[in-house]
ZAMARGU-4260 file (C-alpha; in steps of 0.2 Angstrom, whole numbers, plus 5000, padded with zeros to 4 digits):
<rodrens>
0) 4888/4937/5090 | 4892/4923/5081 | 4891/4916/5062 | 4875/4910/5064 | 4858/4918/5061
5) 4844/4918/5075 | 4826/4914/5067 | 4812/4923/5073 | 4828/4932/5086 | 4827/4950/5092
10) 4837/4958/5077 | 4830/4957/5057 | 4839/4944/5048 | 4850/4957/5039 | 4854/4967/5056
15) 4861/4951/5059 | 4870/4947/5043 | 4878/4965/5044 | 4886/4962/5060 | 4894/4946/5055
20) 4901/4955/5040 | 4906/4967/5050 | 4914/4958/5064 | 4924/4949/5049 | 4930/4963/5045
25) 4937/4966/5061 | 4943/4950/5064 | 4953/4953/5047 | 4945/4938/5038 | 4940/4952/5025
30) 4955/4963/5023 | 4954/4980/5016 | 4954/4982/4999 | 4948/4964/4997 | 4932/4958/4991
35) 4918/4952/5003 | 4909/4935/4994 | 4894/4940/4982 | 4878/4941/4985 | 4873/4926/4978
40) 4886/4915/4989 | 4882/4926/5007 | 4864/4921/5003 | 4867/4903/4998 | 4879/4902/5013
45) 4864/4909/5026 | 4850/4904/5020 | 4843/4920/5015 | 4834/4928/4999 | 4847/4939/4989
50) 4838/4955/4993 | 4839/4951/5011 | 4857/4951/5009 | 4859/4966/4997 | 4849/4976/5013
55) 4866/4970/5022 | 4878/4975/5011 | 4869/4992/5009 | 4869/4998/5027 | 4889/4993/5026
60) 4892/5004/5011 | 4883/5017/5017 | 4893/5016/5033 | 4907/5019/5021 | 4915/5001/5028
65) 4915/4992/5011 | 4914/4999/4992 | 4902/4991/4978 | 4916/4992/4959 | 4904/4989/4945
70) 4908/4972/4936 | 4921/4969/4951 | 4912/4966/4966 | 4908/4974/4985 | 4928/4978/4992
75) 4932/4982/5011 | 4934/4999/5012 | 4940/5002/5028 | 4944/5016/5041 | 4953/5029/5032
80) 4967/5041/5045 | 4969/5058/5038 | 4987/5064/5031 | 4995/5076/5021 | 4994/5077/5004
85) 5004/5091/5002 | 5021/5085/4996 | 5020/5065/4997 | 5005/5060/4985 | 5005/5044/4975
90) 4998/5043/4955 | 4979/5043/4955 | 4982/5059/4966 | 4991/5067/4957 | 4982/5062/4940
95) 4966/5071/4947 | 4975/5086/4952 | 4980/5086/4934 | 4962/5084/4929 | 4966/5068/4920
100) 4958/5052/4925 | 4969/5040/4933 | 4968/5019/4931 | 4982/5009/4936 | 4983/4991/4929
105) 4995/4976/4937 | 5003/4968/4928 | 5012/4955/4937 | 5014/4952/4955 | 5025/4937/4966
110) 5031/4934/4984 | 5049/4932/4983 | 5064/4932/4994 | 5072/4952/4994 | 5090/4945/4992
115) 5105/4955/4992 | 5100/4971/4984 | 5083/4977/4987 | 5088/4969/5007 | 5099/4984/5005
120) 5090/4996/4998 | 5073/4991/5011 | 5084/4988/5026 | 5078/4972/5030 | 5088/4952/5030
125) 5090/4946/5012 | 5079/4930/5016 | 5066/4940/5022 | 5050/4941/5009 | 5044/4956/5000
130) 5032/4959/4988 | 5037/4962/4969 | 5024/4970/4957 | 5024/4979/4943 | 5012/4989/4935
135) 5005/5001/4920 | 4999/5019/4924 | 4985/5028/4911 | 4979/5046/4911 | 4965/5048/4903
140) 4967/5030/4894 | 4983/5037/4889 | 4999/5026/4895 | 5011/5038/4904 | 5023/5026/4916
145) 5029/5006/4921 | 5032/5006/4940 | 5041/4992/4947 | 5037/4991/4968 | 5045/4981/4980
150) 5037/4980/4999 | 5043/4970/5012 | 5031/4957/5015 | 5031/4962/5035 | 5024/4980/5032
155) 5010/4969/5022 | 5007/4954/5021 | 4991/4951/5014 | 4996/4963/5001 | 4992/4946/4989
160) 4975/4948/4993 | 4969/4964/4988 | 4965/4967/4970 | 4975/4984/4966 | 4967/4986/4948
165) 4952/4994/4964 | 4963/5001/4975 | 4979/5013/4972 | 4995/5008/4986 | 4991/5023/4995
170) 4974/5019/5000 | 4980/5004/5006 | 4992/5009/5018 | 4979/5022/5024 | 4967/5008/5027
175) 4984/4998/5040 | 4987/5011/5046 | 5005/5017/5036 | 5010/5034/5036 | 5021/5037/5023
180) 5030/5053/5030 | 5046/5054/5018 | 5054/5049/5002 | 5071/5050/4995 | 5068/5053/4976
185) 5080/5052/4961 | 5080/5056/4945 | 5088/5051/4927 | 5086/5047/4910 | 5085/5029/4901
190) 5080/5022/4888 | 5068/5007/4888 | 5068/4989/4880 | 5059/4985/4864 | 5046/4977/4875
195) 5044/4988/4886 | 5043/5003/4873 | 5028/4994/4867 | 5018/4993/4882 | 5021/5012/4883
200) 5016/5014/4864 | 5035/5024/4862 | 5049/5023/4852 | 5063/5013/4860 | 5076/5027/4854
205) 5063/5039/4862 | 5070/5043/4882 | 5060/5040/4898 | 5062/5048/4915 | 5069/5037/4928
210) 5061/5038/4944 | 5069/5029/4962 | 5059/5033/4975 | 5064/5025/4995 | 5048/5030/5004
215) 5047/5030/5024 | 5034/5032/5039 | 5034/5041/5054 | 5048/5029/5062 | 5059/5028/5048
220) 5056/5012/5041 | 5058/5009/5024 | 5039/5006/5016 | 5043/5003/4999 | 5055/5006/4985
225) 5049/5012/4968 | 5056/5013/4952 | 5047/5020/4937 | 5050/5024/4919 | 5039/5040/4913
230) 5035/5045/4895 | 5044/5061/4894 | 5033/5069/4880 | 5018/5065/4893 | 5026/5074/4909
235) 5034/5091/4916 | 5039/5095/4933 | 5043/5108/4943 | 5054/5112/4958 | 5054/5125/4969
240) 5068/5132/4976 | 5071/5144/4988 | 5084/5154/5001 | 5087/5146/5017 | 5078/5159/5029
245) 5072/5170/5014 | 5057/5168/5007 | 5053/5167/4989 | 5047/5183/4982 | 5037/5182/4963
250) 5046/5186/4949 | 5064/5184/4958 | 5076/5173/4952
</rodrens>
């Protein structure tokens, strides 16, 4: 089918409509975890009356293939694979298993060249592209961490056009496909810059959990590299440790 609608054809109008949304999708001229154009422009674009194309839009939410955000828009949803959350989860997960409500806000992003340290770090050329961002983390309104990311631009490169304020990293990489298998994890203690102890409503004397993460797929390619600075008055951890070949018994030490 094409991108033109058959008047008076064998489908209704907004059978039709639906499929060429669809077939876009497929095409991947509407990525996941982009947004699809309004309603409005689909039925100015057509030729169709708004409700027409709403009918449309709901059959393909209700497939579970795109997502309606309130105030945002309708954004591509996707085919989601199924993996373990047991060890390797990413914030808004782990938020709700903490029963505090995760929002994640960007605040900056740019295409840029790796160069000679994160190409290290990411195993790739240093002229090869990778996406910087970094952005704020909220529990329940609260501001708990800065994460500073770095992906190479090959693992994704329409990373640009998804809007990440919608959708965490994780689901992302479910909706291409990316297993994220293992991670490397480090741990230390900083302290932030004036500036940056603002944004996290902190003292700048006050110290903050350091985190480096190298995460992996299946393959062992390097995914992303992650560094974030947690409150530490907002977070606990804990690690379990254990003999090799013994298992752990409650109570012992």
């Amino acid at each position: 089918m094409g991108d033109e609608l058959i008047t008076n054809g064998p489908s209704p109008m907004y059978i039709q409509l639906r499929e060429i949304i669809r077939s876009r999708i497929d095409d991947g001229e509407y990525i996941p975890g982009s947004a699809i154009p309004s309603e409005s422009e689909l039925a100015q674009a057509f030729g169709l009356h708004r409700l027409t194309v709403r009918s449309a839009i709901t059959a393909l939410v209700n497939e579970g293939l795109i997502k309606p955000v309130q105030g945002k828009g309708v954004f591509v949803v996707g085919k989601k694979m199924h993996r373990d959350l047991e060890r390797l989860t990413g914030f808004r997960q782990t938020m709700r298993e903490r029963d505090a409500v995760p929002e994640t806000r960007v605040l900056f992003m740019a295409r840029r060249p790796a160069g000679l340290k994160y190409a290290r770090i990411l195993e790739i050329a240093p002229q090869d592209e990778i996406f910087a961002l970094r952005r704020l983390c909220f529990a329940s309104g609260a501001p708990v961490s800065i994460e500073d990311i770095y992906i190479p631009c090959a693992v994704l490169n329409d990373l640009d056009r998804v809007d990440l304020n919608v959708f965490s990293l994780f689901d992302i990489y479910e909706f291409n496909h990316i297993h994220l298998s293992t991670a490397w994890q480090t741990l230390s203690v900083t302290t932030l810059d004036a500036r940056d102890a603002r944004t996290l409503k902190i003292n700048p004397e006050m110290a903050v959990l350091m985190f480096d993460c190298v995460s992996r797929d299946e393959t062992g390619r390097v995914i992303e590299f992650s560094q974030s600075f947690t409150r530490s008055d907002r977070a606990s951890f804990t690690v379990h440790y254990s003999r090799a070949g013994v298992p752990h018994q409650p109570g012992e030490k």
